[in-house]
C-alpha positions in Angstrom: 131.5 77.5 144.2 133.3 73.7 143.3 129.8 72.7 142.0 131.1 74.9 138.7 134.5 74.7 138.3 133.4 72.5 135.1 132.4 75.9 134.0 135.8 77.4 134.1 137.6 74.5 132.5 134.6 74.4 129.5 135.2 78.3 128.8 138.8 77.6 128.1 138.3 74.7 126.4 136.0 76.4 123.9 138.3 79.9 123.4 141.3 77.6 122.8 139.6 75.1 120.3 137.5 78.2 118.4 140.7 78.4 115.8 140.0 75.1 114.0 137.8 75.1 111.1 136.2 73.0 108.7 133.4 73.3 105.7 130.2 75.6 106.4 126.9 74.7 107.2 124.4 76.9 106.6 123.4 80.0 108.7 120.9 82.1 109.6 122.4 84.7 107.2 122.3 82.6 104.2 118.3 82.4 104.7 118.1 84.3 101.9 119.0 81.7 99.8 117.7 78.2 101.2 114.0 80.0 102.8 113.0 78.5 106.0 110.7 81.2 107.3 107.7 80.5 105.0 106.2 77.3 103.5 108.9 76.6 101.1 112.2 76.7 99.9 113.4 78.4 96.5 116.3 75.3 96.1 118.6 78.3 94.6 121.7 77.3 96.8 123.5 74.1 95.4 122.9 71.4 97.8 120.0 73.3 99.4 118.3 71.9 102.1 114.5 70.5 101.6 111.3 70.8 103.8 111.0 67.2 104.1 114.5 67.1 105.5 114.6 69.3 108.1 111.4 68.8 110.3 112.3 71.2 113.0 114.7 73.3 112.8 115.8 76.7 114.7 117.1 79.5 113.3 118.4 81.6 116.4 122.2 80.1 117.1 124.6 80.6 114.2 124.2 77.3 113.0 120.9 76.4 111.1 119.9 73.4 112.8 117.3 70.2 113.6 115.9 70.0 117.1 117.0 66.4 117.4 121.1 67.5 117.0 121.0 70.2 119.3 121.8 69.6 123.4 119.7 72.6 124.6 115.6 72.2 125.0 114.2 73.7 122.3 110.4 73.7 121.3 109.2 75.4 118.4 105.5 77.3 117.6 104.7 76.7 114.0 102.8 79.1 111.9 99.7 77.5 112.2 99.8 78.2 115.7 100.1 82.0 115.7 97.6 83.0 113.6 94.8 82.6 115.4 96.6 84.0 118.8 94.7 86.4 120.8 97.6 86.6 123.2 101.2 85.2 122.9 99.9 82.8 126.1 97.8 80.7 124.3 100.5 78.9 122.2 103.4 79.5 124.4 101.2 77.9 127.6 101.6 74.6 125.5 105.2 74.0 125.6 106.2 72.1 128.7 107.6 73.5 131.3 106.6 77.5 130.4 103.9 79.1 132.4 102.7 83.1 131.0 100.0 84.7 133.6 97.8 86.7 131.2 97.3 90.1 132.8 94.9 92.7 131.4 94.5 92.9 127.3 98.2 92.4 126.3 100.1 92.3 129.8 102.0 89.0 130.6 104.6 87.5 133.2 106.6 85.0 131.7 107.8 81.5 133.6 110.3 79.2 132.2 111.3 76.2 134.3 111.1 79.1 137.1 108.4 80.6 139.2 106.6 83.4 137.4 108.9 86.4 138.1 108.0 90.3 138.4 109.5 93.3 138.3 113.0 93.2 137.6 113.7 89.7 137.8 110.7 89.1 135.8 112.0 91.3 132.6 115.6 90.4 133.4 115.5 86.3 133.1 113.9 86.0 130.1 115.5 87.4 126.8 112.8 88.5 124.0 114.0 88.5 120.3 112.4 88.9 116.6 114.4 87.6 114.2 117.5 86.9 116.6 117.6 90.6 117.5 116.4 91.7 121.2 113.2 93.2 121.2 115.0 95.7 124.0 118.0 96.7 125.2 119.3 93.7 128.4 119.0 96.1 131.4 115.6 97.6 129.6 113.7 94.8 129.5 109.8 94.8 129.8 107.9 92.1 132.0 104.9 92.1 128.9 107.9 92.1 126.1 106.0 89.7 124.0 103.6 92.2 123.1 106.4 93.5 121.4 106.9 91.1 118.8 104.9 90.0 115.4 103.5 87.1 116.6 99.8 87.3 114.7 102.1 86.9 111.5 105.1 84.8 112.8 106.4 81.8 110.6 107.5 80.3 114.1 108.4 81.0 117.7 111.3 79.0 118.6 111.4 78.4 122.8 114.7 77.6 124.8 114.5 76.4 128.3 117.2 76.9 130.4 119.7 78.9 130.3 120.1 80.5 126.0 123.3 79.2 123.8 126.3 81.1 123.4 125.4 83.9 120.5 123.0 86.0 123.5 124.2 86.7 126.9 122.0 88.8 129.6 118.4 88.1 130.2 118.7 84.8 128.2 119.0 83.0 132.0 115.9 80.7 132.9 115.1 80.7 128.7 114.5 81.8 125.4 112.0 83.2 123.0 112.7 84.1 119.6 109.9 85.2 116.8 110.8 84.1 113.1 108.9 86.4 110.7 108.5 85.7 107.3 110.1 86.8 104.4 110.0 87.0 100.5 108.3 84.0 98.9 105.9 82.9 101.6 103.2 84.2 99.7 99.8 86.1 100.0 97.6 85.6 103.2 94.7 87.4 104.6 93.4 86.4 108.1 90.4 87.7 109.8 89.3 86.9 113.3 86.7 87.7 115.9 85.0 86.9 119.1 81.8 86.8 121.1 83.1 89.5 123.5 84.0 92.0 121.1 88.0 90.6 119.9 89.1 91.7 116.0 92.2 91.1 114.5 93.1 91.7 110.5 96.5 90.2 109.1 98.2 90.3 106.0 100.9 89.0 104.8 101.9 90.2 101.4 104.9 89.5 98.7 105.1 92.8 97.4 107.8 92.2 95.2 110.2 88.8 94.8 112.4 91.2 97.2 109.6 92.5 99.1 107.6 91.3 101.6 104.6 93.8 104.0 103.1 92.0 107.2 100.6 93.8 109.3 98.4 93.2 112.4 95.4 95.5 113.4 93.2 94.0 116.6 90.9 95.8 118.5 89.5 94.7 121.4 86.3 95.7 123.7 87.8 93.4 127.2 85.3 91.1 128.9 85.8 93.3 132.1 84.3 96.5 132.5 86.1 99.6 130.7 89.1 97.3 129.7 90.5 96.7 125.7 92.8 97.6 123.7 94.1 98.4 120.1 97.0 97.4 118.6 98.8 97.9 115.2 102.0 95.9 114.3 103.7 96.1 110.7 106.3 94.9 109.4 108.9 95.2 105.9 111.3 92.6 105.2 113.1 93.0 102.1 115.8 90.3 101.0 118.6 90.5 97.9 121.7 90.0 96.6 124.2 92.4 96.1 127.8 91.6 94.8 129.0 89.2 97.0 126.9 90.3 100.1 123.2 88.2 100.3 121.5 91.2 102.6 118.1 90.8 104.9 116.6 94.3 105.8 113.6 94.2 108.2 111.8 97.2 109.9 108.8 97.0 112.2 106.6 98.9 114.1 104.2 98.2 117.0 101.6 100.5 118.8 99.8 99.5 121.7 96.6 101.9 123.0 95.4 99.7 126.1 92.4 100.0 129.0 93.7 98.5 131.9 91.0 96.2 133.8 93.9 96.1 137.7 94.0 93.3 140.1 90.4 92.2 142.0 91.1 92.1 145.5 89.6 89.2 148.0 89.4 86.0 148.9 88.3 83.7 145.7 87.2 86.8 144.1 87.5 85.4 140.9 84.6 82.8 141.2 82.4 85.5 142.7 80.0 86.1 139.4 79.0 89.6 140.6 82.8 91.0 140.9 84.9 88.8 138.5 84.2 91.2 135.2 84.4 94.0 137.4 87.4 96.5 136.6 88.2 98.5 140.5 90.5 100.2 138.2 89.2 101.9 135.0 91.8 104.8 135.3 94.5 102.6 133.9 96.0 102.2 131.0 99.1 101.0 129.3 100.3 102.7 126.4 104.2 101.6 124.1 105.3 102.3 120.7 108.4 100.0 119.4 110.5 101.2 116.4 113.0 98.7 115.5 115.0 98.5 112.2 118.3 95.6 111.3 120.1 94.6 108.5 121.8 91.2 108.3 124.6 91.3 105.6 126.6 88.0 105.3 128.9 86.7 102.8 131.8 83.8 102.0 135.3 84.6 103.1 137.7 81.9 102.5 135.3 79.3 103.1 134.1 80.8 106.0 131.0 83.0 106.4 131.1 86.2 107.8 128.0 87.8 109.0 127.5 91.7 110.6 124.1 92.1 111.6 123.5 96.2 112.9 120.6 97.3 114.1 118.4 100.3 115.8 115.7 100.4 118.2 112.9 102.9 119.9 110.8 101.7 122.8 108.2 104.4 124.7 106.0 102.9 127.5 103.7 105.0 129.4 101.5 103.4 132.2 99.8 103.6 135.1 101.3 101.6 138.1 98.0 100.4 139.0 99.3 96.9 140.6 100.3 99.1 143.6 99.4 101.3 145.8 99.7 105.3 145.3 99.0 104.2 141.6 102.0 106.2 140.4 102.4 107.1 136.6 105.3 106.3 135.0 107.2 106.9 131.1 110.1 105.2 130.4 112.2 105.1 126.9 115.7 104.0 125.8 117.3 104.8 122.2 119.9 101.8 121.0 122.3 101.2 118.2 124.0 97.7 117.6 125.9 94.9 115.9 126.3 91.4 116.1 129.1 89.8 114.4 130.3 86.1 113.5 132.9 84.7 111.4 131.0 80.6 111.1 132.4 77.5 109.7 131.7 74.1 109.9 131.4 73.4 113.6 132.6 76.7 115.1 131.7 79.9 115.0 133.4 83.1 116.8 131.8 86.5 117.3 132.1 90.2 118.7 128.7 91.9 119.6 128.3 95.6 120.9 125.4 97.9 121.4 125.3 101.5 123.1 121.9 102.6 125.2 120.4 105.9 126.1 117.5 105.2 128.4 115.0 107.1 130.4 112.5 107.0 133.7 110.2 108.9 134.8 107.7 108.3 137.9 105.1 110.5 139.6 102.5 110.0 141.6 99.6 112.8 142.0 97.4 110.9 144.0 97.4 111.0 147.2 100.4 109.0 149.8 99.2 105.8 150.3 101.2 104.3 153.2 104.9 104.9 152.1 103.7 105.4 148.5 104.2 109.6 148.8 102.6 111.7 146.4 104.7 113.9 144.4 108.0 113.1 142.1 109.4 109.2 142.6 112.2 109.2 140.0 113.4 110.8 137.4 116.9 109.8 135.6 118.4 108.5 132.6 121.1 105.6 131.9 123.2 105.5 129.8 124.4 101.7 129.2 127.0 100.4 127.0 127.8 96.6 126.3 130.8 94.8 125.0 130.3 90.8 124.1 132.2 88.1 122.8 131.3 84.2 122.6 132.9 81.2 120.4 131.6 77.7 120.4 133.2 74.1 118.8 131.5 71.0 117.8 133.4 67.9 118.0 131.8 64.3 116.4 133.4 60.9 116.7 131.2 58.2 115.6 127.7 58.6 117.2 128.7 61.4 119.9 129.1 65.3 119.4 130.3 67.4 122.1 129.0 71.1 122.0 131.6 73.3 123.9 130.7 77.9 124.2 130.9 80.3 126.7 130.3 83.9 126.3 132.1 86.9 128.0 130.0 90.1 128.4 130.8 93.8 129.9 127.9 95.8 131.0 128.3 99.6 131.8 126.3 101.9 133.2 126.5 105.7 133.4 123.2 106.7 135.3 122.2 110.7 136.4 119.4 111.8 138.1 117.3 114.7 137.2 115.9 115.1 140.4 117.4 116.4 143.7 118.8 113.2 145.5 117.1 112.0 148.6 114.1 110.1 149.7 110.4 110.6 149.2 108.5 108.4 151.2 109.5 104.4 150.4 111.6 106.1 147.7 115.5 106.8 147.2 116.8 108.8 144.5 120.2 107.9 144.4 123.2 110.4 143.5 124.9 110.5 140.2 126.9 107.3 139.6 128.4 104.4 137.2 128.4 100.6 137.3 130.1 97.9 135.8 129.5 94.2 135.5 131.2 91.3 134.0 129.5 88.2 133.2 131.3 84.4 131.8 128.7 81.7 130.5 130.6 79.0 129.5 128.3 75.9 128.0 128.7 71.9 127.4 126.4 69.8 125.6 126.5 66.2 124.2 124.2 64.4 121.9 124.4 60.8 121.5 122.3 59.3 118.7 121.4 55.9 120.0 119.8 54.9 117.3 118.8 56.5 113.6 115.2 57.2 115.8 116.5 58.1 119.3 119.0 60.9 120.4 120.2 61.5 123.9 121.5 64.7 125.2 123.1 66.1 128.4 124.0 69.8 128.8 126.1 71.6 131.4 125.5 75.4 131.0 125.4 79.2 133.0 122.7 81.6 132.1 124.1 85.2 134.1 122.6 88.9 133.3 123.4 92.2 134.6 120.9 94.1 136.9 118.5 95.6 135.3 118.6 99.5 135.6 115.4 99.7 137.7 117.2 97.2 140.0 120.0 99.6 140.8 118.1 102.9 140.2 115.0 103.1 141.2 115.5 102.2 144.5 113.5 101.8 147.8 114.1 102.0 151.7 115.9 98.7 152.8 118.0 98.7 149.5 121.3 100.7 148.8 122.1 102.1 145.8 124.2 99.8 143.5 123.6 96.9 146.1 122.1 94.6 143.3 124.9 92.2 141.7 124.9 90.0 139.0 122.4 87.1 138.9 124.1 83.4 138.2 122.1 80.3 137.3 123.8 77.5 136.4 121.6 74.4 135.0 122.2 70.4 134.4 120.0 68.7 132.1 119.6 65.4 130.4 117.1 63.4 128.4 116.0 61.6 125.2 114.3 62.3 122.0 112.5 60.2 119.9 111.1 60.5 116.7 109.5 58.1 113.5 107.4 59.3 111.1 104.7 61.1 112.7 105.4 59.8 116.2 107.6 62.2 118.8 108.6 61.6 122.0 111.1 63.8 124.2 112.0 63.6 127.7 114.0 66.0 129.9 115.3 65.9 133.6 116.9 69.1 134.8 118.5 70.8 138.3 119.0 74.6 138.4 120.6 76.6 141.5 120.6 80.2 141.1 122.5 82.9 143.4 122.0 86.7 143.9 118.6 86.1 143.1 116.8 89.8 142.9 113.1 90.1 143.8 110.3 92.4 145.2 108.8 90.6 148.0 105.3 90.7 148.8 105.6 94.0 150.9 107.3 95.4 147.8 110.8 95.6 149.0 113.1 94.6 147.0 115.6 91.4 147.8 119.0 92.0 146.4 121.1 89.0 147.2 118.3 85.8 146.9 119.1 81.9 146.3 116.5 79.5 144.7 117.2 75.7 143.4 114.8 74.4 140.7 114.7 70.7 139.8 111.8 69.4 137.0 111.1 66.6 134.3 109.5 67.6 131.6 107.5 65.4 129.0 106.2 65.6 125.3 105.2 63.6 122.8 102.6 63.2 119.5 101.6 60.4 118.1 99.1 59.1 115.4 96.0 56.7 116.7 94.5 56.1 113.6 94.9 57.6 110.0 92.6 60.4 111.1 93.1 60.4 115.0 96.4 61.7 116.7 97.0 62.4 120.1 99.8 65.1 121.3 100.6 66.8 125.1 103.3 67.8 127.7 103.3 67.3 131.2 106.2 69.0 133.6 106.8 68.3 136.9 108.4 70.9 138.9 110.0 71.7 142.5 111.1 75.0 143.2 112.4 76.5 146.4 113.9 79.3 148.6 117.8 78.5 149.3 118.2 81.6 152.3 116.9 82.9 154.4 115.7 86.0 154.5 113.9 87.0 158.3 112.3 90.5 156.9 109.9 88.6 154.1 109.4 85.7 156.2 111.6 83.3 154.2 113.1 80.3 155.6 115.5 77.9 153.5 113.3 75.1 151.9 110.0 77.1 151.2 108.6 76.3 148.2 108.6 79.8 145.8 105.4 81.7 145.0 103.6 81.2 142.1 105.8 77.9 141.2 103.2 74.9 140.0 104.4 71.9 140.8 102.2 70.4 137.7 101.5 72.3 134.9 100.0 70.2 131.5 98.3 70.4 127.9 96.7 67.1 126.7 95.1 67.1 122.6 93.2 64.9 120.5 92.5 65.7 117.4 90.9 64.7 113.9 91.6 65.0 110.7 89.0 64.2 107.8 90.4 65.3 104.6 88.6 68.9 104.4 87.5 69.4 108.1 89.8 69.4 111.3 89.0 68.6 115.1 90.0 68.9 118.4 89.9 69.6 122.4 92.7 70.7 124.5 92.8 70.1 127.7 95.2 72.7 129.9 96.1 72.3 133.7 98.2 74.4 136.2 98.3 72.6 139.5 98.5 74.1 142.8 100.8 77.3 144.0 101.5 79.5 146.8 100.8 83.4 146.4 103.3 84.6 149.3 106.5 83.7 150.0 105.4 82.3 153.7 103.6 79.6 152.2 100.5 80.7 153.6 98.2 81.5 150.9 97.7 79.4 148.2 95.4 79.5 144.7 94.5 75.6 143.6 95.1 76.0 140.0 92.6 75.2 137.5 91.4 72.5 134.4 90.5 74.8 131.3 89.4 73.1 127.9 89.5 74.8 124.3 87.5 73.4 121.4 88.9 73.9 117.8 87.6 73.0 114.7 88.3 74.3 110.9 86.9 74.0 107.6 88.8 74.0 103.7 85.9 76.0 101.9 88.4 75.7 98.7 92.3 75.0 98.1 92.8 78.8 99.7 90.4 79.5 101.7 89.7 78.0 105.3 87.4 79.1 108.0 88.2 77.9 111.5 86.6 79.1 114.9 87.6 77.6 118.7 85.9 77.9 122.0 87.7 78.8 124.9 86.6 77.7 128.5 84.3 75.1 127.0 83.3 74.5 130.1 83.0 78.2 131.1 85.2 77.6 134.6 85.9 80.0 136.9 89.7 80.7 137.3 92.4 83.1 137.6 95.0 83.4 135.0 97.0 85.0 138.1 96.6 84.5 141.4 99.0 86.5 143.6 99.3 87.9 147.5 100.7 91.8 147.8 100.6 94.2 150.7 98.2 92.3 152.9 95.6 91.3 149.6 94.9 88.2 147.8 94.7 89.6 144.2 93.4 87.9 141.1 93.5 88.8 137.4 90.2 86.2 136.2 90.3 84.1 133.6 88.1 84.8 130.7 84.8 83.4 130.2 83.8 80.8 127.7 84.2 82.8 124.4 83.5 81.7 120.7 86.6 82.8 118.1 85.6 82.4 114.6 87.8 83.6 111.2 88.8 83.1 108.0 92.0 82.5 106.2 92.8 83.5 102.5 95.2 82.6 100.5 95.8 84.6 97.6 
């Protein structure tokens, strides 16, 4: 395609200038030393880096760096954010341009700067990490994956839109979302929280030792809909040292989700219906995953240089009920992975070699009984065995007021899959024959930042976001689809826009256009699409700003078209349909007050208008939410703080979609009072 032949040129560009080095900043490694992931800083390292100097800074590219420097769209969730989550939504929701459907008690389907995406498209476009690590293996992925992650006790999320920089390759496509925990020396904190309809959630964060550091989550929760909740238990260990000349960062975490499953109400407008909307037609289902995950991140100088080797280890166990279809099928799937990430960093480049091997698992069976061409009996049952090979580089270059960002990534995806069961098909099912796949992927990047002025920046980026299928794509196949027929997904983005910042005023503004090919997608008759084409174009707005000395206002708007670029006569799409469940609006506006002990505010959220079906036929008219917050500084360590959500107790769908001849809705919660406490000890 000419339109990215700039791609090419930029990839060589980068893995010819990768060679010439210069002095170090600093890394994520060297975290140990100059603490970003708490409330303060321990100043140890000469030269060390203050909180007062670095505003906003990420933590997930090589580099250590302020938002305002960087050419990608970055937004970050601070601490005082994620404490009082519920769900991962809530804050998330409020970064412009990223839309998460809540589903039942922890489920989710993630949109950034795309339409919301399911199945494998919607695990596959989106790359989930914790502490710069994947939270699952690429061609693993999970739709709900931020359940996943220790959000209740993260220091900050940190959200890139578009496709992710040069250090992560598959899944990181349409964006980004990476938890920072905290370590050693962010102190002692206790947070307790519950609800009007039966939500509880205990965290602690505790410095064990100076080395040590325990984090754990337990929530409970009774659902608003009939025979729905969940309980969940996430811990964490983070244990950072120095030892010789290596500074090391261990972390291992745990997370255990036991869930009730409230499934899809079915009907027109259903979810305004009082009588049906905290109904559950579904009480047999239930979602149930344990993640294991352990890394260590050992880095170190070397000739001026720092080298850092990062392995790791993972365990992920799901076992659900496939309630958003019919038949209802169960299904278990697993996958065991070992890793490491590599890079060798100096000033303004950084090179790196990243590999991780992948024994996976599925499992599906339905004993109900067939449901059109959803057969009762055995659906799947193989295992994958996937093996990736990765390197990236990337080179700043600065003359006077301009830097020019050049990366690119290559990646080599294998996949040796088996089947357990006779091969053959069972209804809308085809178990495919023993076979192997390969896939190479090249995501070259170009960014610029100009800073106009010691208050404005402006920034352009060129960059491709590609990923492997993921293995349900090729393997758990259906009728219309043959085996292996899904190929690598491309999307290749242009952006641009400006950033300003004074004192406690922010402004940023972002323009972007997005084509992406070999689009993969289950259509609203459940059949899988293999070779799609969409083109997204969007501006996206944020800003804060002070009113008064105890008034500030804060919000972000983003304006979005999205459409079909095929056609494709079997679902009914036509070139120029606008893609389901694609808002062309979607918006948080804040005020809020501050009076020395006691804090204010209303939100205000919006999602604007979308088609359910592909056809353009059905449509839900999105909905005007508003959350009341308010807090309280009982002492200097000790705050109690409560919100109501649907102030105005509105009825509305947090999804709205159209499937096998249905209008389906997951409803929106009811107005519900959150009150808790905060200790710090």
């Amino acid at each position: 395609m000419t339109r990215c032949n700039w791609l090419g040129l930029a990839a060589t560009l980068v893995l010819a200038s990768a060679a010439f080095p210069a002095h170090a900043q600093m890394t994520v490694a060297q975290m140990s030393v100059a603490r970003m992931d708490g409330s303060q800083m321990d100043g140890s390292q000469e030269g060390g880096l203050q909180p007062d100097e670095i505003p906003d800074v990420i933590t997930v590219t090589d580099q250590i760096a302020a938002i305002q420097d960087r050419p990608e769209s970055i937004d970050l969730v601070p601490a005082r954010e994620t404490r009082a989550l519920v769900h991962p939504a809530e804050a998330l929701n409020g970064v412009a341009g990223v839309n998460i459907h809540r589903g039942s008690g922890q489920e989710h389907l993630t949109a950034i700067r795309s339409p919301v995406l399911t199945g494998g498209a919607g695990a596959g476009s989106f790359l989930f990490l914790e502490n710069g690590i994947p939270l699952r293996a690429a061609g693993f992925a999970n739709v709900n994956g931020l359940f996943e992650a220790g959000t209740e006790f993260a220091h900050q999320v940190e959200v890139f839109k578009g496709p992710g920089p040069a250090e992560y390759g598959s899944n990181a496509v349409h964006g980004l979302v990476n938890v920072v925990t905290p370590g050693p020396g962010d102190g002692h904190r206790a947070t307790l929280i519950g609800s009007s309809r039966g939500y509880g959630r205990l965290t602690i964060g505790h410095d064990v030792t100076e080395t040590l550091r325990a984090s754990i989550s337990l929530a409970h929760d009774d659902g608003f809909r009939d025979d729905s909740g969940f309980d969940q238990q996430k811990a964490e260990l983070r244990y950072r040292d120095q030892h010789g000349a290596w500074d090391l960062d261990a972390i291992a975490a745990l997370n255990n989700l036991n869930q009730e499953t409230a499934g899809f109400l079915q009907g027109p407008d259903v979810y305004r219906d009082d009588a049906l909307r905290l109904t559950n037609p579904n009480p047999e289902a239930f979602r149930d995953g344990r993640n294991y995950r352990a890394q260590v991140t050992l880095s170190r100088d070397l000739a001026g240089r720092t080298l850092v080797l990062t392995p790791y280890a993972r365990r992920a166990e799901l076992r659900f009920l496939r309630h958003f279809v019919p038949g209802q099928a169960l299904e278990k799937n697993a996958h065991t992975s070992v890793g490491l990430q590599t890079a060798l960093i100096g000033q303004d480049w950084s090179i790196g070699l990243d590999g991780e091997y992948t024994d996976g698992a599925l499992y599906e069976f339905q004993a109900g009984p067939s449901r059109f061409s959803f057969v009762q009996g055995l659906h799947f049952d193989y295992t994958v065995k996937a093996s990736v090979l990765a390197a990236y580089a990337q080179k700043a270059f600065e003359t006077g007021r301009l830097r020019i960002d050049l990366g690119a990534r290559g990646e080599y995806t294998h996949y040796d899959y088996a089947t357990r069961a006779a091969p053959g098909r069972s209804g809308r099912f085809v178990r495919t024959p023993d076979r192997t796949d390969a896939f190479f992927t090249l995501t070259p990047k170009l960014g610029l930042t100009y800073a106009a002025a010691d208050t404005v920046t402006l920034f352009a980026r060129a960059a491709r976001g590609s990923r492997a299928p993921q293995t349900t794509d090729l393997y758990a196949v259906v009728q219309n689809q043959e085996p292996g027929a899904a190929d690598v997904e491309t999307l290749d983005s242009l952006e641009g826009g400006v950033r300003f910042g004074r004192g406690g005023t922010r402004f940023a503004l972002t323009a972007y256009t997005m084509w992406k090919d070999n689009f993969f997608f289950r259509n609203a008759a459940g059949f899988n699409v293999v070779d799609g084409k969409t083109r997204h174009t969007g501006l996206e707005l944020s800003f804060a700003a002070p009113m008064t000395d105890w008034l500030s206002a804060s919000g972000e708007w983003a304006v979005a078209d999205q459409r079909y670029d095929f056609d494709d006569p079997s679902s009914g799409i036509r070139d120029g349909l606008t893609v389901d469940t694609a808002p062309n609006t979607l918006g948080t506006m804040r005020l809020s007050a501050d009076f020395d002990r006691i804090e204010a505010g209303i939100e205000w959220r919006h999602v604007g208008r979308y088609f359910t079906n592909e056809v353009n036929t059905q449509t839900y008219p999105g909905h005007d939410i508003f959350v009341a917050r308010g807090a309280y500084d009982l002492s200097d360590g000790l705050r109690l703080f409560g919100r109501i959500d649907n102030l105005f107790d509105t009825r509305y769908a947090d999804r709205a979609d159209f499937a096998f001849g249905n209008e389906r809705y997951f409803p929106g919660r009811p107005r519900t009072l959150f009150i808790g406490l905060t200790a710090e000890y």
